[in-house]
N, C-alpha and C positions, 0 to 999 in steps of 0.2 A: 504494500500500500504506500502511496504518494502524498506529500501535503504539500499547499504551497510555500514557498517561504516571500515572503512581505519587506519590500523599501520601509523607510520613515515617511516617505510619501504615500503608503499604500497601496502603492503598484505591484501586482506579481511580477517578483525578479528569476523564478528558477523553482522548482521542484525536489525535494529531496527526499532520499526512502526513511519509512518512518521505521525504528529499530522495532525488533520482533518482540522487544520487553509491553508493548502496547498491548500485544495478544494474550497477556496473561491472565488467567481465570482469577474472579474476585473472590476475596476471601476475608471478609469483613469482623471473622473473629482471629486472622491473626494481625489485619492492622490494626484494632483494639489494645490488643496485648503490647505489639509494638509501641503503640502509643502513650500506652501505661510505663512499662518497662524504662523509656526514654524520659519523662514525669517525673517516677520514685526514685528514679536516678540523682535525681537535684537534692531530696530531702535529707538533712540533715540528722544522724540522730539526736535526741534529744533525751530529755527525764532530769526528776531535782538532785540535787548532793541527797546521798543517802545518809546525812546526819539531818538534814532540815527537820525542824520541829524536835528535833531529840538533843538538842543542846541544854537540858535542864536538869537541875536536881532534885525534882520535885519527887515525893512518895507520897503511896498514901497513907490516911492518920489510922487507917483500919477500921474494924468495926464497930459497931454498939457504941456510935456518935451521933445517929439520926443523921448523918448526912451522907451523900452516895464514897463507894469508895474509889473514886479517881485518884490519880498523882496531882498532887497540889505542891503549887510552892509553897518555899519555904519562910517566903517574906511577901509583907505586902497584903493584900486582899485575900491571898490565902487559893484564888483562882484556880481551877483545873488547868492541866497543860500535858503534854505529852502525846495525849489519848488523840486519835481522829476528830472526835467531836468537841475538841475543845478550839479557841480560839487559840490560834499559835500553834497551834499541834501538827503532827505528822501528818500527812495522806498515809489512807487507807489501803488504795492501791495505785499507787504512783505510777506512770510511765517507766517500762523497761527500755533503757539506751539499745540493750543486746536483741533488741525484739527487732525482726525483720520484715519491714517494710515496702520493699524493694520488688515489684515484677520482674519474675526473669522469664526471659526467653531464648532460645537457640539460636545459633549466629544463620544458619539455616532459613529457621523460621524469619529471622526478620531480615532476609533477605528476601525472600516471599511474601511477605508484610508488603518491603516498598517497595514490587515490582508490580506486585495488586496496586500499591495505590497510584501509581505512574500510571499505570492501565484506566486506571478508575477518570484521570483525569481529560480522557477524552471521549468519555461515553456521555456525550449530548444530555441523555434523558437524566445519567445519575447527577449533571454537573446545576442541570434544572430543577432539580429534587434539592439541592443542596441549600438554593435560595441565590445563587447568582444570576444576575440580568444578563444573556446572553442571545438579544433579539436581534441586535447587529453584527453577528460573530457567523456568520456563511458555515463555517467547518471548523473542528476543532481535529488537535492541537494546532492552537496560532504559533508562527515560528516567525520570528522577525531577523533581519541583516542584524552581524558584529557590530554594525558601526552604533546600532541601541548602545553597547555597554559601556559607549563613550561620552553619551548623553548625562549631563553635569546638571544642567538648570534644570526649574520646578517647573518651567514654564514651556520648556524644550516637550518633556517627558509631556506634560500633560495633552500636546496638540497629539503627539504620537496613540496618546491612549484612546482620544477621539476618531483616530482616522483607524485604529485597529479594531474600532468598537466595544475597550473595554469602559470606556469613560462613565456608563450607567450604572456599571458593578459599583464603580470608585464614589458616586454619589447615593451609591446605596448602605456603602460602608460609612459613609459619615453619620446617617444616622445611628442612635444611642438611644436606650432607654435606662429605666432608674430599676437597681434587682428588685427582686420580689422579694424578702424577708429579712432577717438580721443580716445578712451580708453587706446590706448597704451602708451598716454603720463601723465597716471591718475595711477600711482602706479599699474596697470596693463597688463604691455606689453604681458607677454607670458598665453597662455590657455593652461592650462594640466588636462589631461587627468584621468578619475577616473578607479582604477586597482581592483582589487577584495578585497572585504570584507570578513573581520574575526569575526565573532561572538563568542563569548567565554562567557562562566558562571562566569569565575572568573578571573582575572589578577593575573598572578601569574609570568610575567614576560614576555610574549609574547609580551607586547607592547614595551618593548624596542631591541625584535627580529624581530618584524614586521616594526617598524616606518622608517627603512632608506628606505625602498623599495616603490620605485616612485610607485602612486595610489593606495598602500594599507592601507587601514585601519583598525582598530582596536577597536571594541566597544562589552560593555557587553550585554548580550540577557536584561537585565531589564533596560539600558538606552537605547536602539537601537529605531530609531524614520521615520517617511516616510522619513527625507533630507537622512539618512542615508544608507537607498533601494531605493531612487528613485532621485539621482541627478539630479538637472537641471528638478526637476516634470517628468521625463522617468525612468519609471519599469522596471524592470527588469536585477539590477545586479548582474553581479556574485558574487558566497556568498561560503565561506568556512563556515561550523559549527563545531562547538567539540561537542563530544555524550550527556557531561550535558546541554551545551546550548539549543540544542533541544528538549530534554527533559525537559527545563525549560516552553518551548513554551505551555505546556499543563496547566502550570498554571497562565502563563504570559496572553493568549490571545486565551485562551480555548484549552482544549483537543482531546479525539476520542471521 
């Protein structure tokens, strides 16, 4: 199979074969996994000092004093301390540091992960399912000329996005709303929206022509990973390529 490949003008410049990694069968619970696996990866362990709440000398006064028998200190108000239930006191059951948090997956498997979701990203219906506007996009995968990854200004990038017809995606990722429950009050109130991906062989400056524009991003074909086709674990986003990028694909994650 053939696509075309795209000027900054929009003109078909030339035709290229599209790599056989396109034809690979979906498998939407191992980009899941993928996508976890690459996640739990970030998280840090965490859990309290296993002394917190037990730096005291408090005991208790014992029985047949009409009062409960907790450790209490030894000065002062005379307060419970130590016990769970008391003000200052230990957790009950703390977070384990050594507790393993982490999805794992097979080097295998998540090679199969992102070859699905490479695939995923040129299936028309999943990329419309996804919630992207892609009513001026003739055929997918769009492939655009090297000379994209030399494109620097905000203003360069954005007439290119218009004439390649991603430009309604990009006005759809601006919109935001406010979350739905306690999370809004946890450093994140608003959800936004992810806009189309640029793939690119080489930075040569596109990343600072591409970064003001709400939900687009900007990653090389040799660091490109499942979070990065498959936000939120759902395949199938829209994807801009430059012609080396995809032709990088044949050595990246097999050929024809």
């Amino acid at each position: 199979m053939k696509c075309n490949v795209y000027s900054l003008d929009g003109n078909v410049t030339g035709e290229i074969e599209v790599p056989m990694v396109f034809s690979t069968e979906y498998r939407p619970d191992l980009i899941k996994r993928s996508v976890l696996s690459s996640f739990t990866a970030r998280i840090q362990p965490y859990g309290p000092n296993t002394l917190s709440g037990k730096k005291t000398s408090a005991e208790s006064l014992g029985k047949n004093r009409g009062i409960a028998r907790l450790p209490r200190m030894k000065s002062g108000p005379r307060r419970a301390a130590f016990v769970p239930q008391a003000v200052g006191g230990r957790r009950a059951h703390p977070p384990l540091v050594d507790k393993v948090r982490r999805e794992k997956i097979n080097k295998k498997e998540r090679r199969l992960a992102l070859m699905s979701a490479i695939a995923a990203t040129a299936d028309t219906e999943r990329v419309k399912r996804r919630g992207h506007r892609i009513d001026n996009i003739s055929s997918l995968p769009i492939v655009i000329e090297d000379d994209f990854e030399k494109v620097r200004k905000t203003k360069e990038t954005r007439e290119v996005f218009k004439i390649i017809g991603v430009w309604d995606d990009i006005l759809r990722a601006r919109e935001k709303k406010i979350r739905a429950g306690r999370g809004k009050t946890r450093g994140r109130k608003y959800k936004k929206k992810k806009g189309p991906l640029v793939i690119v062989s080489r930075n040569q400056g596109i990343y600072f022509g591409a970064r003001n524009h709400p939900g687009v991003d900007v990653v090389e074909v040799e660091k490109l990973s499942t979070s990065d086709l498959a936000p939120g674990c759902e395949a199938g986003r829209l994807v801009v390529w430059t012609r080396s990028a995809i032709e990088k694909l044949n050595t990246f994650v097999g050929g024809n």
